[in-house]
N, CA, C and O atoms as a DFTB+ gen file, in Angstrom:
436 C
 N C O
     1  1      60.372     -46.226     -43.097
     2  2      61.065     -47.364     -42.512
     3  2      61.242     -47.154     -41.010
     4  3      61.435     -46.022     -40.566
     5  1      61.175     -48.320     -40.155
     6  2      61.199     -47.985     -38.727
     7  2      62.769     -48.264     -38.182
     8  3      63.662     -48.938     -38.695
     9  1      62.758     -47.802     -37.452
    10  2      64.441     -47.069     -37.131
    11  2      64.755     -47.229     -35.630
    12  3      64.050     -47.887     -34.864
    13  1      66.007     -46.493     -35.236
    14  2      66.367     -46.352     -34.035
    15  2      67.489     -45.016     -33.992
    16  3      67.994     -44.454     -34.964
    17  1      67.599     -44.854     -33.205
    18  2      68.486     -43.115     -32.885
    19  2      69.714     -44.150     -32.040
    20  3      69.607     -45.325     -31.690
    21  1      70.674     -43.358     -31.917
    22  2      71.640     -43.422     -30.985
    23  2      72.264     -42.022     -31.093
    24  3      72.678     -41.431     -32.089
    25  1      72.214     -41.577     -29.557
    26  2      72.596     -40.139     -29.373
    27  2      74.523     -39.949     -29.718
    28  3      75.233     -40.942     -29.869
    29  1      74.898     -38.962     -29.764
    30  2      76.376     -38.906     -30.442
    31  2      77.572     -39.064     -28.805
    32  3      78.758     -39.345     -28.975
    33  1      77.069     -38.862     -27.542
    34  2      77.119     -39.354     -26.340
    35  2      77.332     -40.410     -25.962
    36  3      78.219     -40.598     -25.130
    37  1      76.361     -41.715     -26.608
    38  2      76.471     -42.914     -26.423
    39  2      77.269     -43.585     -28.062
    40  3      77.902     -44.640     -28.020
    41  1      77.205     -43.277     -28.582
    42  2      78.191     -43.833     -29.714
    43  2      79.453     -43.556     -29.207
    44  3      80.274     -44.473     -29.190
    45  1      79.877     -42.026     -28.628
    46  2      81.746     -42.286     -28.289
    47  2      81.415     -43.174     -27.201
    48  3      82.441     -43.844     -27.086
    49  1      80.563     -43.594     -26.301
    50  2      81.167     -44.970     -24.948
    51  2      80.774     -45.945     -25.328
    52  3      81.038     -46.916     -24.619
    53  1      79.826     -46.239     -26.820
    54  2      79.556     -47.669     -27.097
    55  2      81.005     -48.182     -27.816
    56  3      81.421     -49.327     -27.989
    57  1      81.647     -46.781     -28.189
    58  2      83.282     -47.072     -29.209
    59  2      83.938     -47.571     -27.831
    60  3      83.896     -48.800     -27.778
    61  1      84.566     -46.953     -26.633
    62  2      85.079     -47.057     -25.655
    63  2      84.472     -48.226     -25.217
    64  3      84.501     -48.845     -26.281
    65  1      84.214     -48.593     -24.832
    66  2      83.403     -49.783     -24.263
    67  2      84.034     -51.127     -25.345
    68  3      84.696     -52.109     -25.007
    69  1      83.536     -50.724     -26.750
    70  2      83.936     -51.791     -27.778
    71  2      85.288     -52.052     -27.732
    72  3      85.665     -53.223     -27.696
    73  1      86.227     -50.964     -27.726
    74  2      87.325     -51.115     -26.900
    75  2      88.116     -51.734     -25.980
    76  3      89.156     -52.393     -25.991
    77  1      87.375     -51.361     -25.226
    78  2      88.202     -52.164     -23.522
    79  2      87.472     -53.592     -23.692
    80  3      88.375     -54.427     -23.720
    81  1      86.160     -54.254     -23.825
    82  2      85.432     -54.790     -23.717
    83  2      85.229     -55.750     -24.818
    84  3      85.427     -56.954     -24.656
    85  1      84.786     -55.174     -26.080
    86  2      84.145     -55.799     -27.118
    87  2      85.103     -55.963     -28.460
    88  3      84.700     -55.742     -29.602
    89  1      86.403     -56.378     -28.129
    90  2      87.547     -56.192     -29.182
    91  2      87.210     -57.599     -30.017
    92  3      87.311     -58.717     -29.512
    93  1      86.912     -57.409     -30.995
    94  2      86.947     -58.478     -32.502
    95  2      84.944     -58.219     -32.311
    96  3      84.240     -58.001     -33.297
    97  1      84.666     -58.265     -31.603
    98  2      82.841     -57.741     -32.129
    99  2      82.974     -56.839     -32.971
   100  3      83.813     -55.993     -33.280
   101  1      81.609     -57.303     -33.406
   102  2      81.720     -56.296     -34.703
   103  2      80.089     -55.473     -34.653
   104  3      79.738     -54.980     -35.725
   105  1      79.381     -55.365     -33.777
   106  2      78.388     -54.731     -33.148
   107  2      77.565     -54.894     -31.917
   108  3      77.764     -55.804     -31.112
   109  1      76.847     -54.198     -31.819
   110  2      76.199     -53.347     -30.126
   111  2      74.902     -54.213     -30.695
   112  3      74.375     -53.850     -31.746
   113  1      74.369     -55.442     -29.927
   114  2      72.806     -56.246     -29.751
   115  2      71.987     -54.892     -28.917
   116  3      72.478     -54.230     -28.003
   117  1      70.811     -54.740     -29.441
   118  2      69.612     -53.790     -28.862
   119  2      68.580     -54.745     -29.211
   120  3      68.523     -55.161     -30.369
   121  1      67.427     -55.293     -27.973
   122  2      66.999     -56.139     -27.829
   123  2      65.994     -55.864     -27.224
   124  3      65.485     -54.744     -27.242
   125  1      65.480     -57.006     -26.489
   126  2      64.350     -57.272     -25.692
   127  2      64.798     -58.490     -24.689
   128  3      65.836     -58.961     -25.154
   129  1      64.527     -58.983     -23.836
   130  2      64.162     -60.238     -22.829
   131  2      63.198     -60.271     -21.765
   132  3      63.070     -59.272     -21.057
   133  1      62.515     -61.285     -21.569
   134  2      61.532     -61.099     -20.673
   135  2      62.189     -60.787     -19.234
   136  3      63.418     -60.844     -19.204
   137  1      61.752     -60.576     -18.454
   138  2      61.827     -60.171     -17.153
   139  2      61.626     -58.958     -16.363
   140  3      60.770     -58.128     -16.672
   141  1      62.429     -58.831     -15.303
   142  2      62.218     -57.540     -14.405
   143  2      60.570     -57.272     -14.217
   144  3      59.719     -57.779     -14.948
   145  1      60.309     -56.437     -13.169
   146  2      58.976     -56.018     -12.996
   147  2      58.129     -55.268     -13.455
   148  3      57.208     -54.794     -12.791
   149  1      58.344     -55.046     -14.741
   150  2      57.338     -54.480     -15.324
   151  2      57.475     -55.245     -16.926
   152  3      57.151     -54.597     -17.921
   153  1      57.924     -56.508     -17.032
   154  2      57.664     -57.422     -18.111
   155  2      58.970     -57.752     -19.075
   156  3      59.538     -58.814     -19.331
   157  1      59.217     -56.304     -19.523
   158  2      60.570     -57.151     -20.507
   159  2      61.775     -55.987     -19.736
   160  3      61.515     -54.868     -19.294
   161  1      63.237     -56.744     -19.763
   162  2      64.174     -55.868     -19.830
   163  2      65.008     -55.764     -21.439
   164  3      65.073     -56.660     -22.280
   165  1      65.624     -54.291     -21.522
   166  2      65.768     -54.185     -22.955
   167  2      67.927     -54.911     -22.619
   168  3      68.625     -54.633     -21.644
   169  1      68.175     -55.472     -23.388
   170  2      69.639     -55.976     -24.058
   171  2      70.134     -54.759     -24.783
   172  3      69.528     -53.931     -25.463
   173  1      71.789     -54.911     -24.354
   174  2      72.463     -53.928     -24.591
   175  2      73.863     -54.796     -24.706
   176  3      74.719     -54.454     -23.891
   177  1      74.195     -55.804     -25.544
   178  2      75.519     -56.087     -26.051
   179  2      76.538     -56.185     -26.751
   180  3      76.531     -55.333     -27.641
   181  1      77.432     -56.845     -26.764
   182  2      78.722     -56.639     -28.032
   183  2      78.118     -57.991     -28.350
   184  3      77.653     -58.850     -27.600
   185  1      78.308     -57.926     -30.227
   186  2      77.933     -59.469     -30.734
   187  2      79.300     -59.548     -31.803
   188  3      80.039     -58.609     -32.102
   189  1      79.370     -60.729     -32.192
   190  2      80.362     -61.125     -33.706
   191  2      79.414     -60.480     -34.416
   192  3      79.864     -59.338     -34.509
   193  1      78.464     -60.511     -34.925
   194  2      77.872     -60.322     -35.550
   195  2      76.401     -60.435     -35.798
   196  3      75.896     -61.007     -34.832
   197  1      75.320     -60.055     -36.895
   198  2      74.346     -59.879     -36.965
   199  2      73.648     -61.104     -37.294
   200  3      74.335     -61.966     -37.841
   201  1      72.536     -61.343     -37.098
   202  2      71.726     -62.909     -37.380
   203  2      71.229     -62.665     -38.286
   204  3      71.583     -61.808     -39.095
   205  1      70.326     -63.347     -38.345
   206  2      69.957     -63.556     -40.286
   207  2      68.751     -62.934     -40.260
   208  3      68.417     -62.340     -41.285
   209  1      67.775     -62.930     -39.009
   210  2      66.836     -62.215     -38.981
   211  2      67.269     -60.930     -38.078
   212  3      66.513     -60.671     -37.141
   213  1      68.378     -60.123     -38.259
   214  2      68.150     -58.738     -38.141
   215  2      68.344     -57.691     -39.008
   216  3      68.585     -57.807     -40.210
   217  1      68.202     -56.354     -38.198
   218  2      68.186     -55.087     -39.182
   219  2      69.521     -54.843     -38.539
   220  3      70.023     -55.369     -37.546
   221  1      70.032     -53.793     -39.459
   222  2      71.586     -53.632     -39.212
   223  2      71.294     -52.163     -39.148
   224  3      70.437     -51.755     -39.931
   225  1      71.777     -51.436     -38.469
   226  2      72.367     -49.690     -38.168
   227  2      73.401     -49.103     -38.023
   228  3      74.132     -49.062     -37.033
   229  1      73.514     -48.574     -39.110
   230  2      75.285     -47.785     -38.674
   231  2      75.149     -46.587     -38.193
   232  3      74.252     -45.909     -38.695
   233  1      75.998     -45.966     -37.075
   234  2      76.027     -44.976     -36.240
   235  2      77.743     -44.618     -36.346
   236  3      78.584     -45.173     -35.639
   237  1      78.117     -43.325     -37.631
   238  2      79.481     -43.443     -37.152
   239  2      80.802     -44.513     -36.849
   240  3      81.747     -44.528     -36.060
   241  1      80.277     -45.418     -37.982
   242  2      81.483     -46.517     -37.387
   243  2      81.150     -47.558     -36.157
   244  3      82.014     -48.301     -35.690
   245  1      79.651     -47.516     -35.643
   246  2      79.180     -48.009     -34.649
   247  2      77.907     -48.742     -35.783
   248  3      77.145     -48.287     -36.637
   249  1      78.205     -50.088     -35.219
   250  2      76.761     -50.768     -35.770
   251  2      75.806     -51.658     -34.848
   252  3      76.247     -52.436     -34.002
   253  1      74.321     -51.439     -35.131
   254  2      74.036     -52.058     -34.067
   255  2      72.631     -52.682     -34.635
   256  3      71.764     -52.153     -35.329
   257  1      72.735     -54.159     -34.021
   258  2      71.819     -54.902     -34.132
   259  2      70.556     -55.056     -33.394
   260  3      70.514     -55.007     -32.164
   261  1      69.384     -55.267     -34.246
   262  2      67.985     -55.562     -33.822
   263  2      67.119     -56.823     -34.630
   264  3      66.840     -56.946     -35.823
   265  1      66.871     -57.554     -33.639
   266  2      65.900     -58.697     -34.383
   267  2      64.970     -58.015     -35.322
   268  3      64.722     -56.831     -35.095
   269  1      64.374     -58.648     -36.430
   270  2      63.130     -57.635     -36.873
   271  2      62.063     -58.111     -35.881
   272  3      60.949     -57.619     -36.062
   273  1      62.178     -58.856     -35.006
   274  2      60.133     -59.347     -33.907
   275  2      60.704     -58.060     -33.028
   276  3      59.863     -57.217     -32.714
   277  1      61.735     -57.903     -32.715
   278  2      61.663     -56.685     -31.445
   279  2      61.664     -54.931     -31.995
   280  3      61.832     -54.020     -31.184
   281  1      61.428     -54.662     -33.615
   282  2      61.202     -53.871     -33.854
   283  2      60.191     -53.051     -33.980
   284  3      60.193     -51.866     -34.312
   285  1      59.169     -53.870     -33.644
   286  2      57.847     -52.747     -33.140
   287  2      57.654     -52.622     -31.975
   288  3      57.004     -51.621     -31.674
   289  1      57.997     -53.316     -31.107
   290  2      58.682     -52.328     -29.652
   291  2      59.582     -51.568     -29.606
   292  3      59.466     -50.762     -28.683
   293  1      60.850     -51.411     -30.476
   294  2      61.577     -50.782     -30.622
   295  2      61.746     -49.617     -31.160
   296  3      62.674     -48.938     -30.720
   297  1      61.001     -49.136     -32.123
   298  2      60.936     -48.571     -33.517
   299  2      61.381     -47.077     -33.024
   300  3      61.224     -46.850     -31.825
   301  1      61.614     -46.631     -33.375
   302  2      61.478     -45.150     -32.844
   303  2      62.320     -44.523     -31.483
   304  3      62.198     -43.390     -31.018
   305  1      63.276     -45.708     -30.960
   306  2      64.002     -45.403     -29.376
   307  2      65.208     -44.431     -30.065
   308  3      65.742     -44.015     -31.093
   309  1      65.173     -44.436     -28.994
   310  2      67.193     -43.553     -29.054
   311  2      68.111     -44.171     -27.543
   312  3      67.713     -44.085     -26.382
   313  1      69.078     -44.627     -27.906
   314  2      69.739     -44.819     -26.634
   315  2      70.853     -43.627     -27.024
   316  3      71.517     -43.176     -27.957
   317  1      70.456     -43.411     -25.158
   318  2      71.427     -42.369     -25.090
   319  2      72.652     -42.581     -23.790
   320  3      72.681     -43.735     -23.363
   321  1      73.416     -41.830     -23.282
   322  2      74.096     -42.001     -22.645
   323  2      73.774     -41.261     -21.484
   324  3      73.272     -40.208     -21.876
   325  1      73.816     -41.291     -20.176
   326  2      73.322     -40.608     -19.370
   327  2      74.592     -40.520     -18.302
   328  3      75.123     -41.628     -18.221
   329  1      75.221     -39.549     -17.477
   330  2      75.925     -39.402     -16.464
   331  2      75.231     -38.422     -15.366
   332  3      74.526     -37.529     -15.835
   333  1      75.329     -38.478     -14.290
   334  2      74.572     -37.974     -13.236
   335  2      75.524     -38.286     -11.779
   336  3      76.415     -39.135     -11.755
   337  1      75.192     -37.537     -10.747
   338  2      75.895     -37.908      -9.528
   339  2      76.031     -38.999      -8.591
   340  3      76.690     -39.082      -7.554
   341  1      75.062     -40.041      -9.332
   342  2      74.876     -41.103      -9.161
   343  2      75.680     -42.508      -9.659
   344  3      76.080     -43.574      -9.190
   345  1      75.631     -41.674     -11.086
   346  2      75.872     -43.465     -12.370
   347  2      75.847     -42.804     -13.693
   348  3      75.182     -41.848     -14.091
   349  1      76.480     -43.334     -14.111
   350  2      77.033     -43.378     -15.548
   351  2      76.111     -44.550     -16.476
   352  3      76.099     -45.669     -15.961
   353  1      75.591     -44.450     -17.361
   354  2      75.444     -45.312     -18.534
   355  2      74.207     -45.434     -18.894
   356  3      73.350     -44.972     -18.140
   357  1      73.718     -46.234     -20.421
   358  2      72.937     -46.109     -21.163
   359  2      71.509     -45.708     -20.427
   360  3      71.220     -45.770     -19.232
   361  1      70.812     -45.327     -21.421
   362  2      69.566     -44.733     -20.707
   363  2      68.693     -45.184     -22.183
   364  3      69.284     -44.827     -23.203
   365  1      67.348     -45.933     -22.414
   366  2      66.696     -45.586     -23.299
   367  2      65.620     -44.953     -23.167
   368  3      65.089     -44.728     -22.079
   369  1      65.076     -44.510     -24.551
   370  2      64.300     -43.573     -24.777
   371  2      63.257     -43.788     -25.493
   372  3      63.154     -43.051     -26.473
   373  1      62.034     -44.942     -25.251
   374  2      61.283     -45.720     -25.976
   375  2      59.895     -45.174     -25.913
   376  3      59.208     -45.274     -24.896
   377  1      59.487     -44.591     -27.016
   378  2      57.983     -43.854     -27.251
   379  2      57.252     -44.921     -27.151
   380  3      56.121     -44.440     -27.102
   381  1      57.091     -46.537     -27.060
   382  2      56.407     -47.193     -27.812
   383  2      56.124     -47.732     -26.088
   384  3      55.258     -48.602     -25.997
   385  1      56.544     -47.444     -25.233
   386  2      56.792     -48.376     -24.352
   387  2      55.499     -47.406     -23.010
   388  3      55.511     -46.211     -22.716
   389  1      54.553     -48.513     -22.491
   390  2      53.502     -47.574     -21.613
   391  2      53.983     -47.220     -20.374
   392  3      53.800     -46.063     -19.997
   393  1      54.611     -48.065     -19.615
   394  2      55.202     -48.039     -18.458
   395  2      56.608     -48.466     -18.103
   396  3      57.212     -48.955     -19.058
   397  1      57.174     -48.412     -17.144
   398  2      58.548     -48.066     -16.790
   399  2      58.324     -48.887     -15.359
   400  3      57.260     -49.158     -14.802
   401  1      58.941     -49.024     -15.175
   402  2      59.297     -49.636     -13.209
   403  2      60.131     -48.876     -12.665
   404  3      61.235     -48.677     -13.170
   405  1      59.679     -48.241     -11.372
   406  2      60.274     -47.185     -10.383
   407  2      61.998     -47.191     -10.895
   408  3      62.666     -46.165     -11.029
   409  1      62.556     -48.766     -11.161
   410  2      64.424     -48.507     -11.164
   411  2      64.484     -48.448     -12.576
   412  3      65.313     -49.301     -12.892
   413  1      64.115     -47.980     -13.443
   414  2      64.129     -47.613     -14.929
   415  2      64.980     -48.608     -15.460
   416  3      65.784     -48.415     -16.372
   417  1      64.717     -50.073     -14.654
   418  2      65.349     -51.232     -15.473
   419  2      64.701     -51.898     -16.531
   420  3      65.255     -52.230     -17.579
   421  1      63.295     -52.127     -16.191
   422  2      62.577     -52.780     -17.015
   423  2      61.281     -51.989     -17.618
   424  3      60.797     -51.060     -16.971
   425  1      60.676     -52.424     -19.005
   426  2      59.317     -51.542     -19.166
   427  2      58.452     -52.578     -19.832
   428  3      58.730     -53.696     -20.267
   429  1      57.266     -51.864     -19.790
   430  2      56.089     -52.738     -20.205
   431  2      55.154     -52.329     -21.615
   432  3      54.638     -51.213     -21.558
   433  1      54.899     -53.114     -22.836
   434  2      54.040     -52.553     -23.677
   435  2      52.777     -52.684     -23.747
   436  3      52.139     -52.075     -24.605
């Protein structure tokens, strides 16, 4: 079955976040949308809930939604959490994906 990771890093700030942010949601959207310069940028939100065409993931009390069309771009990522001297926050980790754009906003398949 094709899947997704979420590192144990980004589950305590997707909780924190759901928190301050996402109070009565009831999961984290992991997505796709077209744009940015290198074709799609990936979605990272709080939803009510799951649509009728997604897959559901539980992470620890953390659940998170994926269309099934964006799961073979998806299949196999891990979002993780990243902090650095720079910036704080999500980082993914997509095997499926060929290229990247210099600001690691957007990628291309």
């Amino acid at each position: 079955m094709d899947t997704i990771k979420v590192s144990d890093l980004a589950i305590t700030n997707i909780k924190n976040l759901q928190k301050e942010y996402g109070e009565g949601m009831e999961g984290l959207r992991f997505g796709l949308s077209g744009g940015g310069c290198a074709g799609y940028k990936y979605v990272l939100e709080f939803e009510e809930g799951p649509e009728e065409d997604d897959l559901v993931f539980s992470f620890d009390a953390v659940r998170v939604f994926v269309n099934k069309e964006h799961m073979e771009r998806l299949k196999n990522s891990t979002i993780d959490w990243v902090e650095n001297l720079m910036a704080a926050g999500f980082q993914i980790h997509n095997p499926q994906a060929k290229k990247q754009c210099g600001c690691g906003e957007s990628v291309d398949f």
